[in-house]
C-alpha positions in Angstrom: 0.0 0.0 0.0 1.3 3.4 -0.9 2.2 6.2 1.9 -0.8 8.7 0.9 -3.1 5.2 1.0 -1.8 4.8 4.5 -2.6 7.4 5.5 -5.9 7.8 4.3 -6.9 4.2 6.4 -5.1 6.0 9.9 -7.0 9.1 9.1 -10.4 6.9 8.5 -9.2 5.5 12.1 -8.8 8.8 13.5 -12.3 9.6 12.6 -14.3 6.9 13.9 -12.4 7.4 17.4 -13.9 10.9 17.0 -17.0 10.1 15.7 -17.1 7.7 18.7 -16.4 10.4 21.4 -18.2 13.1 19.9 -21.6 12.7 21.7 -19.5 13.3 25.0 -18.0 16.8 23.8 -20.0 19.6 25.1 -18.9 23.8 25.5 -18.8 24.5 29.1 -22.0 26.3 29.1 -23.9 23.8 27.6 -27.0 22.1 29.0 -25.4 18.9 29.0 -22.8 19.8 31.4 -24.5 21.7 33.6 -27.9 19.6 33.9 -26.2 16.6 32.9 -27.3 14.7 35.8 -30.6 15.8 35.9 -31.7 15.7 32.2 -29.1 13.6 30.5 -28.1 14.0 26.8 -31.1 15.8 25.9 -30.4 19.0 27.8 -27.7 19.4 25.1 -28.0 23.1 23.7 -24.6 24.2 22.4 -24.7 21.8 19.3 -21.4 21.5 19.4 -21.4 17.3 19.1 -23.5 17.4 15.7 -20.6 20.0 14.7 -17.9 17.3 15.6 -20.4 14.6 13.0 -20.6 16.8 10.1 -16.9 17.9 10.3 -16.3 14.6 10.0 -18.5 13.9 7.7 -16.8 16.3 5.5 -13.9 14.5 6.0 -15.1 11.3 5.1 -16.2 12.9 1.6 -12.7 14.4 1.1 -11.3 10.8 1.3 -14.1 9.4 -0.5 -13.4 11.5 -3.3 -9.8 11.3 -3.5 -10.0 7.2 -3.6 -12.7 7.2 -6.3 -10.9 10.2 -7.9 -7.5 7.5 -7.5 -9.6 4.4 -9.1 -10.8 6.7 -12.2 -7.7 7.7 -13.5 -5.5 4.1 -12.0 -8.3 2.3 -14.5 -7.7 5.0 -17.5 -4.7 6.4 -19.3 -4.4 10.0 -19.6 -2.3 12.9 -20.1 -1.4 15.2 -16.7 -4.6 16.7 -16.5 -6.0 13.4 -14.2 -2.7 13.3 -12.3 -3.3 17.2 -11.4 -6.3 16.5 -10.0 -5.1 13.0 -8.1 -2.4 15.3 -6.8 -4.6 18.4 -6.3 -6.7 15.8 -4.0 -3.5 14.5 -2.5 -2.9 18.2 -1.2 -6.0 17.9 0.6 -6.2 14.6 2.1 -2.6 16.2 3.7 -4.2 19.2 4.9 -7.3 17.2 7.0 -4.4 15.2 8.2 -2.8 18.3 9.6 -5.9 18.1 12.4 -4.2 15.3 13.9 -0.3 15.8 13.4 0.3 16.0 17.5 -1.5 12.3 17.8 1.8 9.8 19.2 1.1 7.2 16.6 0.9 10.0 14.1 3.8 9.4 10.9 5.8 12.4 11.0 6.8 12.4 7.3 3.0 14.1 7.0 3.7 16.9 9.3 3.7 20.5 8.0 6.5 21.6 10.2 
């Protein structure tokens, strides 16, 4: 498996661990934590967990799009445009992974720094 497809797969681990502690991340002001015992999940009014989901959700669709964007042009041959764009993509998939650069198990040939 290449690097970049590496890192994809830790990043789609990254994100379920998130997805999986998102319901538990509240601001400080929110229902949740200050009624929590009282009222439970549903006191939750800062919204911030369903922010956590569709962040990464977008994620998810960034590295959706670059492995279907990969297949494409693997199963075709084409000039650079294709590579541009698988490259273009590549860019991205290293920015999102930027989020999680300070992770231990993080490879450090993706860092920025």
């Amino acid at each position: 498996m290449d690097p970049l497809a590496q890192l994809v797969q830790l990043l789609r681990e990254y994100l379920e661990e998130d997805e999986a502690n998102a319901p538990k991340a509240h601001l400080s002001h929110c229902g949740t934590v200050i009624y929590n015992e009282e009222y439970g999940p549903d006191a939750c009014d800062c919204g911030y967990p369903q922010q956590i989901r569709d962040d990464i959700a977008a994620k998810r669709a960034l590295l959706d799009e670059w492995e279907n964007t990969k297949a494409v042009v693997a199963e075709q041959e084409f000039a650079d445009g294709p590579q541009a764009i698988i490259t273009a993509m590549s860019q991205a998939v290293a920015v999102v992974a930027q989020a999680y650069k300070n992770r231990p198990d993080f490879p450090t040939r993706w860092t920025d720094g």
